[in-house]
KEZARO-921831 format. One record per residue (C-alpha): residue in one letter; x, y, z. Coordinates in steps of 0.1 Angstrom, whole numbers, padded with zeros to 4 digits, always signed. Layout:
<recs>
AXYZ...
</recs>
This chain:
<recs>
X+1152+0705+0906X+1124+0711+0880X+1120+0694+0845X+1108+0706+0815X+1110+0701+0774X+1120+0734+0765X+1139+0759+0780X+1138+0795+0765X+1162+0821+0778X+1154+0856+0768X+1122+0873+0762X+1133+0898+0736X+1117+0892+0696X+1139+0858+0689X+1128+0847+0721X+1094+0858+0723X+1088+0838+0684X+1108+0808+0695X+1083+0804+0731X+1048+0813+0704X+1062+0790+0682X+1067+0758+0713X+1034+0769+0722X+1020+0763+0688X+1033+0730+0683X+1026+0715+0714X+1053+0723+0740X+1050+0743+0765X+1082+0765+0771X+1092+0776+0802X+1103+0814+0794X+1131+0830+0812X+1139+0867+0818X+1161+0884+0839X+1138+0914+0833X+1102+0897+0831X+1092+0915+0804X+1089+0911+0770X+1113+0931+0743X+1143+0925+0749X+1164+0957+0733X+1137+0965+0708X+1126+0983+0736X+1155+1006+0732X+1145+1017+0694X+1129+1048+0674X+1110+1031+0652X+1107+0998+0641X+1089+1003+0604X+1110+0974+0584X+1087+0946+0599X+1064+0931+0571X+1028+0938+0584X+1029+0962+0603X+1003+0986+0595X+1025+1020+0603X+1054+1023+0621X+1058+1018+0656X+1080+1031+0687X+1103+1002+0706X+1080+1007+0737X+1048+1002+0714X+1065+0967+0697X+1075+0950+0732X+1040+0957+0738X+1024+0938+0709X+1052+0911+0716X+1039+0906+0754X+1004+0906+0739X+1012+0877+0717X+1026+0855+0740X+0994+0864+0764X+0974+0848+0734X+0991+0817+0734X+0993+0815+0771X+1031+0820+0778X+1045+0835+0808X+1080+0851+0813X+1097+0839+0844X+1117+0866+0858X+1148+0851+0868X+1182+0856+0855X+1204+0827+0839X+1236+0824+0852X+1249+0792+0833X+1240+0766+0812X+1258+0733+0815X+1249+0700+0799X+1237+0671+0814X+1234+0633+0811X+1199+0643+0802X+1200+0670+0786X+1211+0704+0799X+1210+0718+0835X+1198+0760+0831X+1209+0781+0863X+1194+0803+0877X+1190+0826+0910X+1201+0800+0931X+1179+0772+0918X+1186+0752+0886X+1162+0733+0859X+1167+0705+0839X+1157+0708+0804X+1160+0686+0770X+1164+0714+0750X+1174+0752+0759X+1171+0780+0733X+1195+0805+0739X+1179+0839+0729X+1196+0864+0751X+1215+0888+0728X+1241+0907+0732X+1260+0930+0754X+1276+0962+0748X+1311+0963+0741X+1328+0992+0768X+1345+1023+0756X+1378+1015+0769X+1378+1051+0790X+1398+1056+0825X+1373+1047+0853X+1343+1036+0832X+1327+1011+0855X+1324+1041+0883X+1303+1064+0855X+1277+1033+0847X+1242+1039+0850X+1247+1070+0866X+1260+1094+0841X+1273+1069+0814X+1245+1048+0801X+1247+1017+0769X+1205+1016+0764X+1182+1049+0757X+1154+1032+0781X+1183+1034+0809X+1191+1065+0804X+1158+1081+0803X+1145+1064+0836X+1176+1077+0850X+1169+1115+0833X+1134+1119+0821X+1141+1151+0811X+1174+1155+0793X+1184+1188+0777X+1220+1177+0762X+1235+1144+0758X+1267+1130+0740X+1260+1103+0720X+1292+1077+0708X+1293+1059+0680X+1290+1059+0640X+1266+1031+0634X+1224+1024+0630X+1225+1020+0670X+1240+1052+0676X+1214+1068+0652X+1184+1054+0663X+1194+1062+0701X+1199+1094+0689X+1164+1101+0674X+1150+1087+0708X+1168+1110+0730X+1158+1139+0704X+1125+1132+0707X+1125+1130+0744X+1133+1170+0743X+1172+1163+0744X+1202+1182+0723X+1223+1153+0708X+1260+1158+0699X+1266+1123+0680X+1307+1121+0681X+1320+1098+0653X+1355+1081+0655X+1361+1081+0618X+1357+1098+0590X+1323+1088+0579X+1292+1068+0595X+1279+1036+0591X+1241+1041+0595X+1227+1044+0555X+1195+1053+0541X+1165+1065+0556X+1178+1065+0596X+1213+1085+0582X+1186+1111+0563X+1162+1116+0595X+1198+1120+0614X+1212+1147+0594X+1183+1164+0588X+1178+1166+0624X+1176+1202+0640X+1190+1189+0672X+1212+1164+0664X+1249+1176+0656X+1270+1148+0642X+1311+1153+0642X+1331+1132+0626X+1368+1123+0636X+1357+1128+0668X+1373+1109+0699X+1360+1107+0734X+1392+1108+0760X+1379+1112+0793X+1343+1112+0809X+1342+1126+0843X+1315+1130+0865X+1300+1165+0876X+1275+1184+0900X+1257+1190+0870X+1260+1157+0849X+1291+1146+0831X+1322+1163+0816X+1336+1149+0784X+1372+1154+0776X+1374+1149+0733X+1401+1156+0703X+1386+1169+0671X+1411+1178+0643X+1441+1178+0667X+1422+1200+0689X+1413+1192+0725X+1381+1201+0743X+1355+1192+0767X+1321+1191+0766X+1295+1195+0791X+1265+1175+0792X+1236+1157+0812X+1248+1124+0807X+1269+1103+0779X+1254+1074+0757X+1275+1046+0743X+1269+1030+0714X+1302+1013+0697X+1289+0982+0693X+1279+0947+0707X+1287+0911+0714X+1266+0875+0723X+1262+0868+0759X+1258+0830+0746X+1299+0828+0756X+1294+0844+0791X+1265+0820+0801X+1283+0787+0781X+1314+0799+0786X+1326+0795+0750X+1345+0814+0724X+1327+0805+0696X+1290+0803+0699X+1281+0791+0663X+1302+0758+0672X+1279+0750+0700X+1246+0750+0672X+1260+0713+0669X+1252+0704+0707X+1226+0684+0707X+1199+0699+0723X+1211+0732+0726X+1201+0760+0703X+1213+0798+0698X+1194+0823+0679X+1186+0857+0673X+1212+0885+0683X+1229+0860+0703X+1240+0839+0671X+1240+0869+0646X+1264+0884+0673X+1245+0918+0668X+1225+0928+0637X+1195+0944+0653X+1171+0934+0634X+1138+0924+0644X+1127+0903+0615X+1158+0881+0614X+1154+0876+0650X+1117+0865+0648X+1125+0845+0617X+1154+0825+0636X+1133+0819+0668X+1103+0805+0645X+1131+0783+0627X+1147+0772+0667X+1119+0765+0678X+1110+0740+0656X+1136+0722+0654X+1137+0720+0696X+1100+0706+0694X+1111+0681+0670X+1137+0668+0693X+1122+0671+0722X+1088+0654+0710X+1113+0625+0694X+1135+0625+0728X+1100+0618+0747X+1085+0591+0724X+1119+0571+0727
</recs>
C-alpha cells in the first residue's frame, strides 16, 4: 500500500486548481482520474466565456486543454485509475482504487456529479448507444448527427444544445414545463438558433431503440406523438458522486472530517460553473497543505 500527503480525486477544473495549488505550496499530489485526462465535464461545454482572463472565449475541448497544460507546468500527472471508495483510517484515509488502495493524510474529493436518469421504461438498455447524458459521448458515438432530441429546460440542456448544433445536428430541445431555466445570453443564442426548436410542456414517454437510431414516444398539449431521431440527449439535472464513493447522504457534513475535503461540483452538488469550481479547489487545497504540512511536523 502506497503513502502520500495528498490525495486528489478528479481531474476536472476544481481538481485540476486544487493539485496546481498542492504543487505550489510544496506538496506533491497524487492526481486521480478515472479518465486520465484533464476536464472533467467542461469538456462537455459550448463556450466557456464567463472565466476572468480569458482573452476570448473558448470551446470545452479548448479549456481542458489549457487545464492539462497548467498542471504540465507545475509538473502534475493524472493517474488514470478510478476510485471506488474512500474510507478513513487510523492515519488518515485509505483511497481505493482498481484493485489496489493508498493511504493518504488528506484526500480532496473533486469528482462531481452524475446525471440524474429520466425515469423511462428500459433506460439502462438505451445507454450510450442511443441515449447519451454528455455531448462528448454522444458525438464519439455519432460524429455526424443530423437530428437529435435534446431533454431538459436548464443551462445544461442549452449549452449541449448549441454543441450538437454546431456539430451539423437539428436539435428538438423538449421542455417539461412551461418555461426554461437557462437566462441571458445562452437562452438568446438558443432561441435565436435556426436549428434548434425548443417546445415547452413537452414530456418524453418512451424511447425505443431503432434500425435507424431512436424512436421517442412524447405528449404535447394532450397530444401524443413520436419522434424520430439519431440519438436522445439527457439533460435533467445532476447530483455529487461524493455519497456514492463515501457512502453518505449528506456530503457537506463530511467537510468536518478531518482530513477529508469536498469541493467543486461535488460540494456545490451541480452549479457548473468553472470559476467557482477553480476558486474552491485553490481554497481546498490550502487548507489540505496546511494540515498535512502540520500532521508531518508533529
Amino acid at each position: 500500500m502506497g503513502e502520500e500527503q495528498i490525495v486528489i480525486v478528479g481531474a476536472g477544473p476544481a481538481g485540476c486548481s486544487a493539485a496546481v495549488q498542492c504543487a505550489r505550496l510544496g506538496v506533491r499530489p497524487l492526481l486521480l482520474d478515472s479518465s486520465g485526462k484533464a476536464g472533467g465535464l467542461v469538456a462537455n461545454a459550448f463556450l466557456v466565456e464567463n472565466y476572468p482572463g480569458l482573452e476570448k472565449p473558448l470551446t470545452g475541448e479548448v479549456f481542458a486543454g489549457r487545464l492539462a497544460e497548467h498542471l504540465a507546468r507545475f509538473d502534475v500527472t493524472i493517474t488514470a485509475q478510478t476510485v471506488s471508495r474512500v474510507e478513513p483510517d487510523s492515519h488518515g484515509w485509505i483511497v481505493r482504487t482498481d484493485g489496489q488502495h493508498v493511504r493518504a493524510r488528506c484526500v480532496i474529493l473533486a469528482t462531481g456529479t452524475v446525471p440524474r436518469p429520466l425515469s423511462i421504461p428500459k433506460e439502462r438498455d438505451l445507454v450510450s448507444t442511443v441515449l447519451f447524458y454528455e455531448v462528448r459521448d454522444l458525438l464519439a458515438k455519432i460524429p455526424s448527427p443530423k437530428k437529435i432530441i435534446v431533454v431538459g429546460g436548464g443551462e445544461a440542456s442549452f449549452d449541449y444544445s448549441l454543441s450538437l448544433a454546431n456539430a451539423g445536428a437539428s436539435i428538438s430541445l423538449l421542455v417539461r414545463s412551461d418555461r426554461v431555466r437557462a437566462r441571458g445570453r445562452l437562452g438568446e443564442m438558443v432561441m435565436n438558433h435556426p436549428e434548434i426548436s425548443v417546445e415547452l410542456n413537452t414530456r418524453l414517454v418512451t424511447l425505443k431503440k431503432t434500425d435507424g437510431g431512436v424512436a421517442a414516444t412524447v405528449i404535447s398539449a394532450n397530444c401524443e406523438s413520436h419522434r424520430p431521431a439519431d440519438a436522445l440527449l439527457a439533460a435533467v439535472g445532476r447530483k455529487s458522486t461524493a455519497p456514492l464513493i463515501i457512502s453518505s447522504p449528506d456530503p457537506s457534513s463530511l467537510t468536518h472530517a478531518p482530513g477529508l475535503f469536498i469541493c467543486g461540483d461535488a460540494r456545490s452538488d451541480g452549479l457548473g460553473q468553472v470559476g467557482i469550481a477553480v476558486g474552491d479547489g485553490l481554497a481546498t487545497a490550502a487548507m489540505a497543505v496546511k494540515l498535512a504540512i502540520r500532521e508531518k511536523v508533529n
